[in-house]
C-alpha positions as a printed Julia matrix, in Angstrom:
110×3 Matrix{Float64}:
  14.3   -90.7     1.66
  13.76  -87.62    3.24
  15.16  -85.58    0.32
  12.66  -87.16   -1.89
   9.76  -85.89    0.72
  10.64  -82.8     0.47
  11.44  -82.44   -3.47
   7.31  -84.35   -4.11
   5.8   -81.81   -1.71
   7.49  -78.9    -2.61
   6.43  -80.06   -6.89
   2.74  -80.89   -4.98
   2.89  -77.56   -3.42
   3.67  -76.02   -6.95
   0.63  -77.39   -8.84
  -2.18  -75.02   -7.75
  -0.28  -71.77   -8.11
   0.5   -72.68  -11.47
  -2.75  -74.46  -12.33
  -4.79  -71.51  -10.68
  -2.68  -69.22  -12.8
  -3.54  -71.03  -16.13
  -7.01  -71.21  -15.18
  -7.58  -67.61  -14.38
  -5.93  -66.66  -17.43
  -8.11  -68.8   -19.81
 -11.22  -67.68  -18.08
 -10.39  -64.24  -19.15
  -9.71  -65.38  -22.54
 -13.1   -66.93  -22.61
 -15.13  -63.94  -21.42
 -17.86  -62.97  -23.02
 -20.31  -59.93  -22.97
 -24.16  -59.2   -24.12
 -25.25  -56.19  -25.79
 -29.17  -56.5   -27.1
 -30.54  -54.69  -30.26
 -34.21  -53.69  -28.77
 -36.55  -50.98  -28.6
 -33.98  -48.93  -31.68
 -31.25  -48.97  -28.95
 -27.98  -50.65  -27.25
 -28.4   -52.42  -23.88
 -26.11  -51.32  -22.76
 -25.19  -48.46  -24.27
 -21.74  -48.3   -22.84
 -19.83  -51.6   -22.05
 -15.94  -51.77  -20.09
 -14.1   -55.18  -20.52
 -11.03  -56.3   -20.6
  -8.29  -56.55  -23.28
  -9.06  -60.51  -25.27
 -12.68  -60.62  -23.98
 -15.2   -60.72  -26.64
 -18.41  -58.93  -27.2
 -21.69  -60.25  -29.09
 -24.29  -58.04  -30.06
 -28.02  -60.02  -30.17
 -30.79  -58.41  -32.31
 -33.98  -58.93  -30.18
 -36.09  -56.08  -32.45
 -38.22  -58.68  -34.53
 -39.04  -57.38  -37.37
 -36.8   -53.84  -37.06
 -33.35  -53.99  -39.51
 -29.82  -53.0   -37.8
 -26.18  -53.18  -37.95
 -23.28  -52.55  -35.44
 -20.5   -50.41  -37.48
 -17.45  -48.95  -36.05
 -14.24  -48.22  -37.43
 -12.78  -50.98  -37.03
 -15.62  -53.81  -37.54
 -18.95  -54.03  -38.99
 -22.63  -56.22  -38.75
 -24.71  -56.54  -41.86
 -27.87  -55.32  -41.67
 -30.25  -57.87  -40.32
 -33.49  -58.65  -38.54
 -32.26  -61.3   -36.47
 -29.23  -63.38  -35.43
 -25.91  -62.21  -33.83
 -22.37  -60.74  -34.06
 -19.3   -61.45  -31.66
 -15.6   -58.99  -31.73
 -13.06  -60.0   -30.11
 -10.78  -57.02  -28.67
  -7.37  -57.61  -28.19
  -6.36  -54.27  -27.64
  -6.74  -51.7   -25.53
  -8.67  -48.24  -26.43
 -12.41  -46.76  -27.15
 -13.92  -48.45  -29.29
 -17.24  -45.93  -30.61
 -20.07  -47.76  -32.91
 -23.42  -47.34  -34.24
 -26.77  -48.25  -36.15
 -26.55  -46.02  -39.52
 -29.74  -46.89  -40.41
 -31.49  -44.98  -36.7
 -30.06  -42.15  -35.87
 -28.81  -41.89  -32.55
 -28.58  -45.47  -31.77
 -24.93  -45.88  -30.72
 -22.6   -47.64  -27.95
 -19.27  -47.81  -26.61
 -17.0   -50.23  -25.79
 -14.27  -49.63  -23.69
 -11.71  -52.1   -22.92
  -8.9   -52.17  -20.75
């Protein structure tokens, strides 16, 4: 009896470091970040997240056409809507309207 006492609390005991582990590790996989198209610019302009969090750009310049290109990804020019990357790996990640000059952001992810 008292073998079986100790075996359930030690698997009870067990449960929350592993289910805390799981859970911390999904929310990172879930993570999400905002940059805005507005007034011909990024918000923000630069942007640090981690590696398998994901990063949607919102145009929110009615009426004013822009795309996010980079090297390794690239928004349509648009008016409206939105466009979500996913990085899964480390590095610097550079990108840019080409239609307005100047209008670029970074991404860095860790």
């Amino acid at each position: 009896m008292f073998a079986r006492v100790v075996l359930a609390f030690t698997a009870a005991a067990a449960i929350p470091v592993i289910g805390h582990s799981a859970a911390g590790q999904a929310a990172r996989l879930a993570r999400s970040h905002v940059v805005t198209l507005r007034h011909i610019a990024f918000h923000p302009q630069t942007l640090t997240i981690h590696r398998n969090e994901s990063v949607t750009w919102v145009w929110e310049d009615p009426g004013i056409a822009h795309n996010v290109t980079a090297r390794n990804f690239h928004a349509a020019t648009r008016t409206h809507g939105s466009f979500t990357v996913r990085f899964t790996r480390t590095g610097v990640f550079n990108y840019r309207c080409t239609i307005h000059q100047g209008m670029a952001g970074t991404v860095f992810v860790k």
